[in-house]
C-alpha positions as CSV (number, residue, x, y, z in Angstrom):
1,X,12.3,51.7,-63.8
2,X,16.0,50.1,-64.0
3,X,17.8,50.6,-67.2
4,X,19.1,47.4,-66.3
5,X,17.2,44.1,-65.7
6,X,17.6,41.7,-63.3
7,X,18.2,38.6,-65.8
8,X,20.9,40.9,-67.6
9,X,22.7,41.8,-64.6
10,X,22.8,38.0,-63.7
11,X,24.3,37.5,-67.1
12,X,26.7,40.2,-66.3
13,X,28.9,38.3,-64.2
14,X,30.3,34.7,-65.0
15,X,30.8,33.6,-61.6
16,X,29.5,29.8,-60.7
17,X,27.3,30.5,-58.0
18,X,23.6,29.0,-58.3
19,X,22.2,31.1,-60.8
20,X,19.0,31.3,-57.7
21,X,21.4,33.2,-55.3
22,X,22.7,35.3,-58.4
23,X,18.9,36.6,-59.1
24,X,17.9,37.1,-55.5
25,X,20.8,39.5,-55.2
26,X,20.1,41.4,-58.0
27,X,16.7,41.9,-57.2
28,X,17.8,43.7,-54.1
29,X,20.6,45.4,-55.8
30,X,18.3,47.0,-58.5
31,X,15.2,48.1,-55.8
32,X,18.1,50.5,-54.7
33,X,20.5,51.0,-57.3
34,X,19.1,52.1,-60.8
35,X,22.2,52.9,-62.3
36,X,23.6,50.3,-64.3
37,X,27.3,51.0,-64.2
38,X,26.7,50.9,-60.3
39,X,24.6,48.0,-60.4
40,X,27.3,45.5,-61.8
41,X,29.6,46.9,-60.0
42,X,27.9,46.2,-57.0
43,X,26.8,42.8,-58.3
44,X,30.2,41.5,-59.0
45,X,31.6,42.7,-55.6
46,X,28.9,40.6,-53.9
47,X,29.2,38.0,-56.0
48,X,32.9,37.2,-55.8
49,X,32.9,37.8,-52.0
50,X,30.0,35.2,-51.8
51,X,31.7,32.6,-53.6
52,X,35.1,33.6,-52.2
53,X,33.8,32.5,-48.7
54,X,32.3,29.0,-49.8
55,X,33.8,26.5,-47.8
56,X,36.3,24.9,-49.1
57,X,39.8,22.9,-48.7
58,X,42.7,24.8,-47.7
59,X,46.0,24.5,-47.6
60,X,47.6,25.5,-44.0
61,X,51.2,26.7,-43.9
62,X,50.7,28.5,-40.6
63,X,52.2,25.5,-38.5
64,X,49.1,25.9,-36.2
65,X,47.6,22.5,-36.5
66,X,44.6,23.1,-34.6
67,X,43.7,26.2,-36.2
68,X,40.1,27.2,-35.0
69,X,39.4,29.6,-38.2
70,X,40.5,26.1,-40.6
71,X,38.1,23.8,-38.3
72,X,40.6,22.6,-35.8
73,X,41.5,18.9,-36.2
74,X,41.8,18.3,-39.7
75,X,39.8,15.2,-40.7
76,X,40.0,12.5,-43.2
77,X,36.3,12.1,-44.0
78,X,35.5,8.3,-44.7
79,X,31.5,8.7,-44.6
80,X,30.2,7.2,-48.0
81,X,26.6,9.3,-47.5
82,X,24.4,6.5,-48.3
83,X,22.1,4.6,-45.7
84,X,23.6,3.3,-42.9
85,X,22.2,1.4,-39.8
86,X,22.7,4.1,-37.3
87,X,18.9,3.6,-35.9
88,X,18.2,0.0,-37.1
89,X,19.6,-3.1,-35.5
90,X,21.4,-5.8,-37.8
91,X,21.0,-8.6,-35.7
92,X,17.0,-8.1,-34.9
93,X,15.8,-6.5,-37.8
94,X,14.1,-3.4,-35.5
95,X,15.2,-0.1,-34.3
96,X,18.4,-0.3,-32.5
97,X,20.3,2.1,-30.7
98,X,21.8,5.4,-32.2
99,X,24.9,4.9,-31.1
100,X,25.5,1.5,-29.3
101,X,28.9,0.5,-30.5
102,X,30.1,3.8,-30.5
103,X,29.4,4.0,-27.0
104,X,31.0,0.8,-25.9
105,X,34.5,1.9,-27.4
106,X,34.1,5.2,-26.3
107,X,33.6,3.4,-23.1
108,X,36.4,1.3,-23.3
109,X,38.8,4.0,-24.2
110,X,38.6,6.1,-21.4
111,X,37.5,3.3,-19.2
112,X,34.0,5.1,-17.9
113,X,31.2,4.0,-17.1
114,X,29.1,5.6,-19.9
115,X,29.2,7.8,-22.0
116,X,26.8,10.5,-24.0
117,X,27.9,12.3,-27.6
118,X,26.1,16.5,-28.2
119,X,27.6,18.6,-30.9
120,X,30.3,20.5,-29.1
121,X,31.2,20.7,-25.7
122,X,29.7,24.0,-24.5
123,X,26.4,21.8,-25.0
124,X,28.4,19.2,-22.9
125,X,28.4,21.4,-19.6
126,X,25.2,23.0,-20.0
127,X,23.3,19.8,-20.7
128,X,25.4,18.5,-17.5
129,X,24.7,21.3,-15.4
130,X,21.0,21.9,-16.4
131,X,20.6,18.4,-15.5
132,X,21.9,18.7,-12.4
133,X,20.1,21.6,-11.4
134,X,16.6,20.2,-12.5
135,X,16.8,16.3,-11.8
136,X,19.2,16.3,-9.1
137,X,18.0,19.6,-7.0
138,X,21.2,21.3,-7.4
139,X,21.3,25.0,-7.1
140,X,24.3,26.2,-7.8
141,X,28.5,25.7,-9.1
142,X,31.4,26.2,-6.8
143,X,34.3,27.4,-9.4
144,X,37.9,28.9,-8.5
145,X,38.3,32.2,-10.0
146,X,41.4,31.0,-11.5
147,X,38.7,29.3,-13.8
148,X,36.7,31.3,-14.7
149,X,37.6,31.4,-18.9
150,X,36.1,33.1,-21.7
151,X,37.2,30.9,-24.8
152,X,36.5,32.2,-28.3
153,X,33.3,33.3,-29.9
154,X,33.0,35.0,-27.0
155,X,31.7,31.8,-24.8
156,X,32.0,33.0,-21.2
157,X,31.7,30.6,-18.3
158,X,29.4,32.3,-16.1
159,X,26.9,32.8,-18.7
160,X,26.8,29.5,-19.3
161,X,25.9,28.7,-16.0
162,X,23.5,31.7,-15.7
163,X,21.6,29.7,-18.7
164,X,20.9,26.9,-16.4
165,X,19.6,28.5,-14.0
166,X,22.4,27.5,-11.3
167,X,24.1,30.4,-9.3
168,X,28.1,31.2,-9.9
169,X,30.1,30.6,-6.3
170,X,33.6,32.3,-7.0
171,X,35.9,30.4,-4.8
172,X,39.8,31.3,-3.8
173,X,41.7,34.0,-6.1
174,X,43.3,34.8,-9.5
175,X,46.3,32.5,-8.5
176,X,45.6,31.0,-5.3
177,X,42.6,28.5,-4.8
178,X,42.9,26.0,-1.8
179,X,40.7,23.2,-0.9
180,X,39.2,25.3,2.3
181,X,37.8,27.3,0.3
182,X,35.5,24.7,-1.2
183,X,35.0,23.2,2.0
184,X,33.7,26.7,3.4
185,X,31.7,27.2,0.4
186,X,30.0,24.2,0.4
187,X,29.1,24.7,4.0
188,X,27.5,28.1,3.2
189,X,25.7,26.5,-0.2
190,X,24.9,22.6,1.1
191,X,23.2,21.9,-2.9
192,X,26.1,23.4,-5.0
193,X,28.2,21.1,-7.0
194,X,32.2,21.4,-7.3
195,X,33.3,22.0,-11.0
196,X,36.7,22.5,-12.1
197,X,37.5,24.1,-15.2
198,X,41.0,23.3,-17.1
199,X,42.8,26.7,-18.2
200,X,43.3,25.2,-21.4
201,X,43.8,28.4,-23.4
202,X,45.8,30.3,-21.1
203,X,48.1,29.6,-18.1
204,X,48.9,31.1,-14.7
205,X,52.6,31.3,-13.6
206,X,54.4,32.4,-10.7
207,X,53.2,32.6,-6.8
208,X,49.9,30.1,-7.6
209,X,47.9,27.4,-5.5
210,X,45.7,24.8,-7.1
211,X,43.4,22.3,-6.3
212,X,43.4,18.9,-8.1
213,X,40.7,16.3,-9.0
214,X,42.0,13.9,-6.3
215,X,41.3,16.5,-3.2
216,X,38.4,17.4,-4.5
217,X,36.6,14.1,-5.2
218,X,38.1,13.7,-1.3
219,X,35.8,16.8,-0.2
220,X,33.1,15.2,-2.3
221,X,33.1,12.0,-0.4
222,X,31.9,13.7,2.7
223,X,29.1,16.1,1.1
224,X,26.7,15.6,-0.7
225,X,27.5,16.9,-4.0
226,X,28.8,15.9,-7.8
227,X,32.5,16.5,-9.2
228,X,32.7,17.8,-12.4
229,X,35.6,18.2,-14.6
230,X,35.0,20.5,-18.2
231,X,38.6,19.7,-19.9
232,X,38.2,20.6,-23.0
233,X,41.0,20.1,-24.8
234,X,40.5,15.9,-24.4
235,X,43.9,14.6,-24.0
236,X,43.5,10.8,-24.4
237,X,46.3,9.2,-26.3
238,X,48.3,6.0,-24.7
239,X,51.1,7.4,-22.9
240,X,53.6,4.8,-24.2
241,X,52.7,6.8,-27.2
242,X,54.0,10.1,-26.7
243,X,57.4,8.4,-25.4
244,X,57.7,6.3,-28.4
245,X,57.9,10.2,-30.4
246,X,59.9,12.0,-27.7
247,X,57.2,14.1,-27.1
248,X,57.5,16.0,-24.2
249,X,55.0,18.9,-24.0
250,X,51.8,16.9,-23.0
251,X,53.4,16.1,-19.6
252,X,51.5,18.2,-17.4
253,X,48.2,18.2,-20.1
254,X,45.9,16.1,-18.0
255,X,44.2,13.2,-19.3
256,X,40.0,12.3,-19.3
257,X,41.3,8.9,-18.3
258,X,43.2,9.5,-15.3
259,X,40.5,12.4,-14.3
260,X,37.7,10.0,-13.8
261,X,40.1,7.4,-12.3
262,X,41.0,10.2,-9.5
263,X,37.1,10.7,-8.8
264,X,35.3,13.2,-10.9
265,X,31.7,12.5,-11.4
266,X,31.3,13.4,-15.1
267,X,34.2,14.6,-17.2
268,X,33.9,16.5,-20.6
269,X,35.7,17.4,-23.5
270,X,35.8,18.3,-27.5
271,X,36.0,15.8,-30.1
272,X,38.0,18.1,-32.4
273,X,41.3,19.4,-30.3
274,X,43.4,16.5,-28.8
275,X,41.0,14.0,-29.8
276,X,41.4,14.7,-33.5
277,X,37.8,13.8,-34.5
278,X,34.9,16.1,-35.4
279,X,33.4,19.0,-33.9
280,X,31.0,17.3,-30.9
281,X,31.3,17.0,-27.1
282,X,31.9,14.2,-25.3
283,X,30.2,13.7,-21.8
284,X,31.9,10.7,-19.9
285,X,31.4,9.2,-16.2
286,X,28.9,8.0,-14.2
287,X,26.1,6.1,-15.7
288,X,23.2,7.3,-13.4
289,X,24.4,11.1,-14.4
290,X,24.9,10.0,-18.3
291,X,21.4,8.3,-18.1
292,X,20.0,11.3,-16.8
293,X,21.4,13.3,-19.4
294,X,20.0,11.5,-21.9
295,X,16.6,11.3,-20.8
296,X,15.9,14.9,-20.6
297,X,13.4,16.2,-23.4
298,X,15.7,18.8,-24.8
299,X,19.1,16.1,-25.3
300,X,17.6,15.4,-28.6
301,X,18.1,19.0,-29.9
302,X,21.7,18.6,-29.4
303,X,22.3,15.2,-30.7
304,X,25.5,14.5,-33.2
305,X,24.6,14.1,-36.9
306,X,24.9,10.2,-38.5
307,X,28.3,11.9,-40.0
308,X,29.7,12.6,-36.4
309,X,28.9,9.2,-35.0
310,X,30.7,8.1,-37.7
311,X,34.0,9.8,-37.6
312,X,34.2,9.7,-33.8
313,X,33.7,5.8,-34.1
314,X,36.3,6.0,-36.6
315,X,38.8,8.0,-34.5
316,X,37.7,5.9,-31.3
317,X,38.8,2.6,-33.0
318,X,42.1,4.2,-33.8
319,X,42.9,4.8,-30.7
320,X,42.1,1.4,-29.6
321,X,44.2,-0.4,-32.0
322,X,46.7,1.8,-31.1
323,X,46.9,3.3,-34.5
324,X,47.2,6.9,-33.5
325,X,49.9,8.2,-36.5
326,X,46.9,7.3,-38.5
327,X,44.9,10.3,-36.9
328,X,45.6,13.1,-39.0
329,X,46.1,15.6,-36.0
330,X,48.8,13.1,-34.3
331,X,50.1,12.5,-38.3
332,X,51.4,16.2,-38.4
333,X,52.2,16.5,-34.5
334,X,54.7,13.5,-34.8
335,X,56.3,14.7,-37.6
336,X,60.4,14.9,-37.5
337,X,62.6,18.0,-37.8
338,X,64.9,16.8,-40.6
339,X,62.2,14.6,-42.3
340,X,60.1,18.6,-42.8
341,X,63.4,20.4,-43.4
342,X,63.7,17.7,-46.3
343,X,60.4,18.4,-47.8
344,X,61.2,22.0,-47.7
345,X,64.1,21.6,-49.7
346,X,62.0,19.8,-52.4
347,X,59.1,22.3,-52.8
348,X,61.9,24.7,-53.1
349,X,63.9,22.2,-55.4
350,X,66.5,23.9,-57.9
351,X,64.7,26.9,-58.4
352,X,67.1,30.6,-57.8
353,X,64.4,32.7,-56.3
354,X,65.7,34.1,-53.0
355,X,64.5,32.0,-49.6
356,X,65.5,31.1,-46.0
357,X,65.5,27.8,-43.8
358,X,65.0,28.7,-40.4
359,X,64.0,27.4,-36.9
360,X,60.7,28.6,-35.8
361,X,58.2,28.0,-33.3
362,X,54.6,25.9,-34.6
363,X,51.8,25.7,-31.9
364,X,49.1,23.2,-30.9
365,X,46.0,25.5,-31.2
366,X,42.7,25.4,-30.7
367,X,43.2,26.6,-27.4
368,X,45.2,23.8,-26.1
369,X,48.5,24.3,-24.3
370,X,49.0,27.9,-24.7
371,X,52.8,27.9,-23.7
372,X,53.7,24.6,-25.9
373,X,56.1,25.1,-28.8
374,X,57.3,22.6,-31.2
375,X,60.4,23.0,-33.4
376,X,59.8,23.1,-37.3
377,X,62.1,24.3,-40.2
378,X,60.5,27.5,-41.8
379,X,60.5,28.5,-45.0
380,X,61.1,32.1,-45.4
381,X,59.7,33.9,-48.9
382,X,61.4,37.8,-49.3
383,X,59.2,39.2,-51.7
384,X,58.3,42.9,-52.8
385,X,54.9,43.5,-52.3
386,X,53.4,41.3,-49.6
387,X,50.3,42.1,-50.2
388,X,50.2,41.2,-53.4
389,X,51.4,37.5,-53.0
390,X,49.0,37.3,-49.9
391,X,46.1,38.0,-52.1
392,X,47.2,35.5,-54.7
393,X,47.8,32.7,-52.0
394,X,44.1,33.6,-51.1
395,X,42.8,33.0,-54.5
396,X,45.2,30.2,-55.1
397,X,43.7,26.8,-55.8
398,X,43.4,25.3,-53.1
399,X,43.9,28.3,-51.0
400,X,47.2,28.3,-49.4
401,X,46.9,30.7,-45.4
402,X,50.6,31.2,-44.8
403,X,52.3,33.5,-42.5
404,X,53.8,36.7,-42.5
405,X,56.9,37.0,-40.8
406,X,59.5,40.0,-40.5
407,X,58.1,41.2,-44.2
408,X,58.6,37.9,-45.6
409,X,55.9,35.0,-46.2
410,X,56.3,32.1,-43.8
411,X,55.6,28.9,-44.5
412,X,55.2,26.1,-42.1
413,X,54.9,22.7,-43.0
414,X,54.2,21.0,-39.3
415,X,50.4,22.2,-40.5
416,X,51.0,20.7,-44.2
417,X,50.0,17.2,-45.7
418,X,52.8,15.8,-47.5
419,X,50.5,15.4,-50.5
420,X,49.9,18.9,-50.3
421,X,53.5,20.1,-50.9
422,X,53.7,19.6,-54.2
423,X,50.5,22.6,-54.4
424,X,52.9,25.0,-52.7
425,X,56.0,23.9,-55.1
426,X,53.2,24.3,-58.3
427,X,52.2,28.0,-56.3
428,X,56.2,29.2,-55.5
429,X,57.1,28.6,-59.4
430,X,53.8,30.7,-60.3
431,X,55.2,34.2,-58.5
């Protein structure tokens, strides 16, 4: 028998975690462990991990705004949890539509025919695919080997496929892919269907050949086959837009608009990267194709939440009104030079401790636009022991995840909330 029992060891720690999860760990603890020292030792290890890595809001100083380990698009959440009308219809009194309005703006936005809303976009190709293979007797995907990606978490293309049941053609090379070589493969596989992947995480320079959507939706017309375009990264925002900021980097990003103007079937992307919105995929194009989607038995078990519909109407009406500084992600992207150096100089304020201003490099993230750098003052922290002012920006709260740069800590604020720089100012004064 333990000299230690379960309720005491419980007792033994004062951390805030349900007092449930604190038991059920020291019932496995003490079927091992009977020495007591031991015991709380190992109890208050698991403990503090566990409710170390609760989610929570964080601070990012990184100046990599869509940073996949902090959720990508930051998101103002609006959602008041109580009932809404997302199944019920207003005006009759019945069931309605999930998604109905939602759908019209989506619609209108990137001017498609319809659209269809899943929970990320890997579930946007497969569902797409799958649905092509069993409803439209298509047998397999003509993709250039330029394409091919493997994004992260280990989400590989041809598995993807393999999951459908469809067979992987490997058209062209590395660098070169021309529009032959769809044209041959096409004649050698009559039921494949022509997908084109964007290389949004990593890019291919030098001696290269690519195919666009135009020549392909022209080698479409005279086969008998479906275009489809997985672009990920979901570049939508009004031109006149970027131009109005002097932004400059998105200029060869294409755009889900102009994609399904230049011909492609069905087009895809995330909701949280260049959209801005929530985590969810966003399936746009043809209406037969959409309709087909949606009327598959399994579309159901990869349906956005009430919450999702929500936020992605939100950010849709945004972007309609033309209201995009209002979208958090486009709210830090747009932000000027001087107007960040200033805020620097204000967390730092007339304090003596020893710091730098310099130029630095932030980055999109999220696997967007791998070569794209924006300029943003850095604030540069010399300290003596880095890892001990890591570990207190870790347990800081909110958590503040800065940098580390040349021994120093690195602070960028292209990734901050204004309202969160008085946090940092509150954490500098601390060490």
């Amino acid at each position: 028998m333990p000299n230690i029992s379960v309720n005491e060891l419980v007792d033994s720690t004062n951390s805030d975690l349900p007092r449930e999860i604190k038991t059920s760990l020291a019932k496995n603890i003490l079927s091992s462990i009977k020495d007591p020292l031991e015991a709380k030792e190992k109890f208050f290890t698991l403990t503090n991990n566990l409710n170390i890595n609760k989610q929570r809001e964080v601070i990012n100083a990184t100046g990599t705004i869509l940073h996949t380990n902090l959720g990508r698009a930051p998101v103002d959440i609006s959602y008041s949890g109580m009932y809404t009308n997302i199944e019920y219809d207003l005006s009759t009194g019945s069931r309605g539509n999930r998604n109905k309005y939602l759908t019209e703006s989506m619609k209108t936005l990137l001017e498609a025919e319809s659209v269809a809303f899943v929970n990320n976009n890997a579930s946007s190709l497969y569902l797409t695919l799958l649905c092509l293979f069993r409803k439209y007797n298509k047998d397999s995907v003509i993709v250039s080997r330029g394409e091919i990606i493997e994004i992260g978490g280990s989400y590989r293309l041809p598995d993807i496929i393999s999951e459908t049941g469809m067979k992987l053609i490997e058209v062209g090379t590395t660098n070169k892919t021309r529009k032959k070589d769809y044209e041959e493969a096409l004649k050698v596989n009559p039921n494949a269907v022509l997908l084109k992947v964007h290389r949004s995480n990593f890019s291919i320079s030098g001696f290269t050949e690519d195919v666009s959507i135009k020549e392909l939706a022209d080698l479409k017309e005279n086969n008998d086959t479906f275009l489809i375009h997985d672009l990920g990264s979901g570049l939508v925002v009004d031109t006149a837009f970027l131009a109005k900021h002097n932004i400059s980097i998105f200029e060869k990003e294409p755009k889900v608009q102009q994609s399904l103007k230049d011909g492609a079937d069905i087009v895809m992307f995330s909701g949280d990267k260049l959209f801005g919105s929530v985590q969810s995929g966003i399936i746009a194009g043809k209406s037969n194709i959409i309709l087909s989607i949606k009327n598959f038995s399994i579309f159901r078990t990869y349906r956005c939440s009430a919450i999702v519909l929500h936020e992605l109407q939100k950010t849709t009406e945004m972007y309609l009104k033309k209201s995009e500084e209002s979208i958090p992600f486009w709210s830090l992207l747009i932000k000027q030079y001087k107007d960040l150096e200033q805020r620097i100089k204000k967390i730092v304020g007339d304090n003596n401790y020893d710091y730098e201003i310099v130029t630095g490099k932030s980055v999109i993230g999220g696997g967007t636009l791998p070569n794209s750098t924006l300029d943003s003052p850095i604030l540069l922290l010399p300290v003596n022991d880095i890892s001990e002012i890591v570990e207190k920006l870790l347990r800081n709260t909110p958590p503040i995840i800065a940098r580390i740069t040349d021994g120093k800590i690195s602070f960028d604020l292209r990734s901050v909330f204004e309202n969160q720089d008085g946090e940092i100012a509150k954490f500098l004064n601390s060490i």
